[in-house]
C-alpha positions in Angstrom: -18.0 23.9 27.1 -15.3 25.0 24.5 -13.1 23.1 26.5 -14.9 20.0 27.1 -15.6 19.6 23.6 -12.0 20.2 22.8 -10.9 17.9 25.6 -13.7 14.8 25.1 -12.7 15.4 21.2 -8.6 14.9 21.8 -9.3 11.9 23.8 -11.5 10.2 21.0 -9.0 10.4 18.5 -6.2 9.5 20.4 -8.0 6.4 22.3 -10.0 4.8 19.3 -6.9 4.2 17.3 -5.4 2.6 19.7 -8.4 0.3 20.9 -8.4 -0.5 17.0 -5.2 -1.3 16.8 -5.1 -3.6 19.9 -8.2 -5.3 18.9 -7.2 -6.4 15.6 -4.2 -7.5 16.6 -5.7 -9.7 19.1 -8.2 -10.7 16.7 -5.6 -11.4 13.8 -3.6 -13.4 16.7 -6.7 -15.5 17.9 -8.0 -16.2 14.3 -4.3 -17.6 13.0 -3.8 -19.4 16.4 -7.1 -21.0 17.1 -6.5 -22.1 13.1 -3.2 -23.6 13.4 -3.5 -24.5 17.2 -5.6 -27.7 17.1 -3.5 -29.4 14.2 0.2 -28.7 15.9 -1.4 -29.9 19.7 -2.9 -32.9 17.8 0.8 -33.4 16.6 2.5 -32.4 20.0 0.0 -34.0 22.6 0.3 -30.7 24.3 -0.8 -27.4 23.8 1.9 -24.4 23.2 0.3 -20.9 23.4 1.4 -18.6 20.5 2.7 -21.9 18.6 -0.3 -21.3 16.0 1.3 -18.2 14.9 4.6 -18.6 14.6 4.1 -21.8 12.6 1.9 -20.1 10.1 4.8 -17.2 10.3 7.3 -19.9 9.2 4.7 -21.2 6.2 4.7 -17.7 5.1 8.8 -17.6 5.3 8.7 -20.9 3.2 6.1 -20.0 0.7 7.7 -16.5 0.2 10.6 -18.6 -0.5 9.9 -20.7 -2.9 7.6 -18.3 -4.7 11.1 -16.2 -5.5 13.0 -18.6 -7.4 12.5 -19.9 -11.0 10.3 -22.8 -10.5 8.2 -21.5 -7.6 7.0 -18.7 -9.4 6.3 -20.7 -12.1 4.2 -22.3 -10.9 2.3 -19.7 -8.5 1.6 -17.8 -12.4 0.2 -21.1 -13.4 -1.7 -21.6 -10.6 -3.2 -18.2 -11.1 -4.2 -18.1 -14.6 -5.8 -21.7 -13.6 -7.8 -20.3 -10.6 -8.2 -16.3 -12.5 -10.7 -18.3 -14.7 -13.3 -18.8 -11.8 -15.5 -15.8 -12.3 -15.9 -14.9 -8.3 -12.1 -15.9 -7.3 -11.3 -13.3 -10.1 -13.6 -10.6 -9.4 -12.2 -10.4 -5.1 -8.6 -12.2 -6.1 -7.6 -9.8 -9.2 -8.3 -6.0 -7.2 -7.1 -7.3 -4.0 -3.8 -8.5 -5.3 -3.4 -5.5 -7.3 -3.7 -3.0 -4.3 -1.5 -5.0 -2.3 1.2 -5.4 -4.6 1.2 -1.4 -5.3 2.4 -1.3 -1.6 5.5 -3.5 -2.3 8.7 -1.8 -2.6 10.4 -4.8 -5.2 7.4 -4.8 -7.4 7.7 -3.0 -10.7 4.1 -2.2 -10.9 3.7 -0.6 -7.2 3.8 3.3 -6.1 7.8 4.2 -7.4 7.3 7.7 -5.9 5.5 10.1 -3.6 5.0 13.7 -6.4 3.9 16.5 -6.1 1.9 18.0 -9.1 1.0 21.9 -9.9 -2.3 21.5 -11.2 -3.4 25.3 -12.5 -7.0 24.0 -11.6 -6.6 22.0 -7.8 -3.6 23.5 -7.1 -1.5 20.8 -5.3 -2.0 17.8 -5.7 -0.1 15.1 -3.8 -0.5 11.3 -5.3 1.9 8.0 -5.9 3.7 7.5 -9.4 2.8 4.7 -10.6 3.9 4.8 -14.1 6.1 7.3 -16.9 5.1 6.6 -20.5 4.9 8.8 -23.3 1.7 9.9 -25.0 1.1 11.0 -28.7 -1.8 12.7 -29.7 -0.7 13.6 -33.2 1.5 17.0 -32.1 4.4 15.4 -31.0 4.8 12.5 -28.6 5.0 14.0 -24.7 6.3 12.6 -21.5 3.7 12.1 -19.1 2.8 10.3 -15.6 0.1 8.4 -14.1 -0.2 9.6 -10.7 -2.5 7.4 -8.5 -4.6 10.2 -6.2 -6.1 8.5 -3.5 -9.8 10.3 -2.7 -10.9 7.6 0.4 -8.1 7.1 2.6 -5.9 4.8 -0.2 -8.5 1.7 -1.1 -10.2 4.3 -3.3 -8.8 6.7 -6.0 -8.8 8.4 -9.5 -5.9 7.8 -12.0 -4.8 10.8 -13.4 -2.5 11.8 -16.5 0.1 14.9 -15.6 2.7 15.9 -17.7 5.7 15.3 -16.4 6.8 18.9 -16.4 4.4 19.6 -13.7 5.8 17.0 -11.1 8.0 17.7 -8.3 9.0 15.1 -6.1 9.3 16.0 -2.4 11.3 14.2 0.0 8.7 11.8 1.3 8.7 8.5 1.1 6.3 6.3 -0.1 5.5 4.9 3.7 5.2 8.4 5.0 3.1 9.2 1.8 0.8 6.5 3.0 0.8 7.4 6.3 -0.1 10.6 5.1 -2.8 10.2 3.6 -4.4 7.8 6.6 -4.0 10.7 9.0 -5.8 13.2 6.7 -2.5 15.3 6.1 -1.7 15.3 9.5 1.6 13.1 9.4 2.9 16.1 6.6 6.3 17.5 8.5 6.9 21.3 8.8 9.3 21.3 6.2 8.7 19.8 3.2 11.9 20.0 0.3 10.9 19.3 -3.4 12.7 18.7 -6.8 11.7 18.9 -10.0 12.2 16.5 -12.5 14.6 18.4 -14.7 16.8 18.7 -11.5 16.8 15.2 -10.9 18.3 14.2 -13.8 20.1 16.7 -14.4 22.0 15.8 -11.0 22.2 12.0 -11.9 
């Protein structure tokens, strides 16, 4: 029975990933094609399998583009602040934004770094940096972070103040930090190497 449990258990959590995985991907494929499938055979006369998708790949590419130059993002703020007024485009727009942008490697406000803080009360506590600042409470102004600790996968979290004493960064990045933290810890190596702050700079 030990055995059977163990076995029927393995073969759950290795097969409903991947169904998961391969059904959304159909699904994401089906929904952008049968959107952009109708108007390009209407164009074509003739219907192209898989057309759909790319074309809403090379919208993207073209958006993308002229979002990163002067004028483009210009006018994407502009158009924000304009539609950021409408109470329910705010309320789903404004979070979901936010939490993709903290994935984003060029943007300032995203995750800079995986650390490690030694918390005398949790012990370990691995999170995202997402910002340095100083703090003054009227004893002296103190470096601290704001270390984003995700507590439901990484949709779901507390935001927690750390001096930055206590932080050690380990040699993660932040895509394995994520990836970490989807698998429940399991995607941690064997060997993890950390640094402390001090040693960082001290180095640079």
């Amino acid at each position: 029975m030990q055995w059977f449990r163990r076995s029927l258990l393995a073969g759950f959590f290795v097969t409903v990933p991947l169904i998961v995985s391969v059904v959304a991907l159909v699904w994401l494929f089906q929904l952008v094609d049968g959107f952009m499938g109708p108007y390009l055979v209407e164009r074509l006369g003739r219907e192209v399998p898989g057309l759909g998708l790319l074309a809403t790949v090379a919208g993207l590419l073209v958006i993308g583009a002229v979002a990163t130059n002067v004028l483009g993002r210009r006018l994407v703020e502009r158009t924000e602040r304009t539609l950021m007024r409408v109470p329910v485009f705010k309320t789903i727009y404004a979070p979901v934004k936010q939490l993709i942008l903290a994935f984003s490697p060029d943007n300032e406000y995203g995750f800079k770094r995986v650390v490690i803080i030694d918390d005398a009360e949790r012990g370990f506590v691995l999170g995202f940096l997402t910002k340095e600042f100083d703090l003054d409470r009227g004893e002296g102004v103190e470096r601290v972070m704001a270390i984003y600790v995700p507590t439901n996968h990484l949709y779901l979290g507390d935001v927690r103040i750390y001096p930055s004493r206590l932080a050690s960064f380990p040699n993660i990045s932040v895509q394995e930090g994520i990836r970490i933290f989807l698998t429940g810890g399991m995607a941690v190596a064997d060997l993890v190497r950390a640094k402390d702050q001090d040693r960082d700079e001290t180095q640079e």
